[in-house]
FIMARKE-29673 format. One record per residue (C-alpha): x, y, z. Coordinates in steps of 0.02 Angstrom, whole numbers, plus 50000, padded with zeros to 5 digits. Each point is the difference from the previous one (the first is absolute). Example, Ala and Ser with C-alpha at 12.3 -4.5 7.8 and 13.67 -1.06 7.14 Angstrom:
BEGIN
506154977550390500695017249967
This chain:
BEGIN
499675007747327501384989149969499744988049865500024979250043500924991849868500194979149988501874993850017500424988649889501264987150030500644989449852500114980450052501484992949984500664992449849500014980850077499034998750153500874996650148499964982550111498735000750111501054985550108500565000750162498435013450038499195004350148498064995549992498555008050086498774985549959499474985850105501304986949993499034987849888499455012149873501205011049891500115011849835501094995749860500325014649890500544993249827500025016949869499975017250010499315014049923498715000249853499845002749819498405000349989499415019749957498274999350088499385020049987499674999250213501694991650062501465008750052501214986350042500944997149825500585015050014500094996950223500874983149955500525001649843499824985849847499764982150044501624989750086499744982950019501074989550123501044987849940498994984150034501694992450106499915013550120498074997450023500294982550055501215002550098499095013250104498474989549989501064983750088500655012950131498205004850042499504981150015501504997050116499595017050124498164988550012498805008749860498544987549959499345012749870501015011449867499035012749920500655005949815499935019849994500335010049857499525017449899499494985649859500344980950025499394992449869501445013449900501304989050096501614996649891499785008949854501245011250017501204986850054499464984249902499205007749840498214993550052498964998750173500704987450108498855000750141499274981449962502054993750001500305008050154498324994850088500204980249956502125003450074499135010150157498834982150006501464989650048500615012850161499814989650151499005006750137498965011449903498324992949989498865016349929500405012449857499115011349977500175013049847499325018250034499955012349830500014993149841499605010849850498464992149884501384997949883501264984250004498774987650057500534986549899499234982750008501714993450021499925011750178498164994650023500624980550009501495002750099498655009450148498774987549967501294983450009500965005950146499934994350189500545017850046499315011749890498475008650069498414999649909499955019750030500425012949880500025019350045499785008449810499715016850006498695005249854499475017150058498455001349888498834990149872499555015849888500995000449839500205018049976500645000750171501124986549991500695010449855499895016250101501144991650109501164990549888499704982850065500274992049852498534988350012498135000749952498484993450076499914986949892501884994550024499844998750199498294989749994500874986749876501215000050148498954997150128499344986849913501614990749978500675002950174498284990250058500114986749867501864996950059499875002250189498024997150045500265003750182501055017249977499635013050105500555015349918500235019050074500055016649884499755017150025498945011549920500305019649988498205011149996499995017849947501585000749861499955015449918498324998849854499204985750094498415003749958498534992750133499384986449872501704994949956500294997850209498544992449982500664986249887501204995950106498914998150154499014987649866501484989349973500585001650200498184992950046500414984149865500944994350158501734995449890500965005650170500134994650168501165014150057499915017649939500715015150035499245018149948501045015450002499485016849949500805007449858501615010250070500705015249916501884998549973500935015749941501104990649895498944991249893499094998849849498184999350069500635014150092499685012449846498454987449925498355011250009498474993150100500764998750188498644996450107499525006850180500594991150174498384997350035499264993249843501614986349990499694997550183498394994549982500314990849864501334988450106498614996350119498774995149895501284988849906500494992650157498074996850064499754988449842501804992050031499464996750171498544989749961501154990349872501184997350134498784994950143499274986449867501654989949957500295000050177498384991950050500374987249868501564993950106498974995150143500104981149990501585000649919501784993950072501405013849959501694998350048500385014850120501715008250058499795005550176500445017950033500015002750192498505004750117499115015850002499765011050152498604987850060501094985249993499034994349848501274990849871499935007049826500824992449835499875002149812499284989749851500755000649832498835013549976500535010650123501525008249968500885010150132499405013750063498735006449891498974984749983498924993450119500274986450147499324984050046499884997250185500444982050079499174991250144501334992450077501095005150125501764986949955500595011549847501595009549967500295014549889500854990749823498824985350012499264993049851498394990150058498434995049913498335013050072498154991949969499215016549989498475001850074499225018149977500575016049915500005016050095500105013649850501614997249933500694990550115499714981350023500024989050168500304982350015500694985450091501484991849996499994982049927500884987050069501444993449875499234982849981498275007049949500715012549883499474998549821501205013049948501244992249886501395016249965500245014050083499045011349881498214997849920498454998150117499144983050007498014996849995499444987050156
């Protein structure tokens, strides 16, 4: 049998301009890559040694590609990173990410950003304010945590204890009340034991998170937890995802009855097969959130309007468009109570 090794590919050693690209995303919406690579050492992850160490770009050339995106029509940019909230250290001596967010404010055209990936660590209340001040900025926040239990947290090198990510939950609501945040959880690490899985699906069930992903543990050749003792069996990590995702579920399906009565701001995405238009909330980011559908038949894909929704359908919400002069939607961002 011929053995399956990983290539790696070291990232280069300033990353290259992403200007001047040809996109594969709707029009309106684009991604707007702004490091690469990762020095973080989690014990699962491949990619610092797949991408190498963390390269921030110089913020200059972020702008710039950000302004070019505004002028080819995109309504909403969407950050993307190994590690945002690392932004600039490498190039500025400290995290930048709050600089380069108020600078990314001013772009006209852009009316959403949206930040996906920020490690628990860097969230300064000097970042919190700049998120929670802006017209742009969107009150969602995709952080990663992975787990709750402390020994596994140390098992896989996060760098963070139980303790440490609940004081930031804490602040990230007292800053931004109507945040929506995302994270994703990974079941059936090497050593989790079924009570320490069951701590987690404790905290999950606290409903802190209105988006969450599960993924089973995955064995990677080239990493530490590779050679850790205690790896589990497909079936018993399997399981574990699904019953994870059951109590996420009802989490989910409960914020999103508490919208109905609400007027969001939606960003209409096109029609679906049965000519039924579909958009996006603030909570909803693309393609692995949910949708809210619009009843109204006058919108085009890129349009920011104001939604009354009306009824939740699992994860997805439907509404109907508001007129502008009965709108009580006063930015482009945060929902509004009628």
């Amino acid at each position: 049998m011929v053995e399956q090794r990983t290539i790696f590919r070291p990232a280069p050693s300033r990353p290259f301009s992403d200007q001047a690209r040809l996109r594969i995303t709707p029009r309106h919406y684009a991604y707007l890559k702004i490091s690469e690579g990762c020095d973080r050492l989690c014990t699962f992850c491949a990619i610092p040694k797949m991408r190498g160490k963390h390269v921030s770009k110089p913020l200059e050339q972020i702008l710039a590609e950000a302004r070019e995106l505004a002028n080819d029509g995109v309504v909403e940019l969407n950050l993307v990173a190994q590690d945002l909230t690392y932004y600039g250290l490498d190039l500025y001596g400290r995290p930048m990410l709050a600089e380069l967010l108020r600078q990314l404010d001013t772009v006209n055209g852009i009316r959403w950003i949206r930040l996906l990936y920020l490690y628990p660590m860097y969230i300064t209340d000097e970042l919190l304010s700049v998120i929670a001040d802006s017209e742009k900025i969107l009150h969602y926040l995709d952080i990663p945590l992975q787990h709750i239990n402390d020994r596994v947290l140390r098992r896989m090198q996060r760098r963070v204890t139980r303790s440490d990510i609940e004081q930031l939950l804490q602040r990230l609501r007292q800053a931004i009340p109507d945040l929506v945040l995302r994270t994703t959880m990974i079941v059936g690490f090497p050593g989790e034991t079924e009570a320490q899985f069951q701590e987690l699906c404790e905290f999950v069930a606290q409903g802190h998170f209105q988006r969450l992903g599960v993924f089973t543990y995955s064995y990677e050749p080239e990493t530490p937890s590779a050679r850790m003792d205690g790896h589990l069996p497909e079936e018993v990590k399997e399981a574990r995802r699904d019953r994870l995702m059951e109590i996420q579920q009802q989490v989910a399906f409960a914020w999103a009855q508490k919208q109905v009565g609400r007027q969001l701001p939606v960003l209409i995405e096109g029609r679906d097969e049965t000519g039924r238009i579909l958009g996006r909330s603030y909570a909803d980011a693309p393609e692995i959130d949910g949708l809210v559908y619009v009843r109204r038949s006058s919108c085009r894909p890129g349009e920011l309007v104001p939604v009354m929704i009306t009824s939740a359908d699992g994860y997805d919400l439907v509404g109907e468009m508001v007129p502008a002069s009965q709108s009580v939607c006063s930015s482009p961002l945060a929902p509004q109570a009628v």
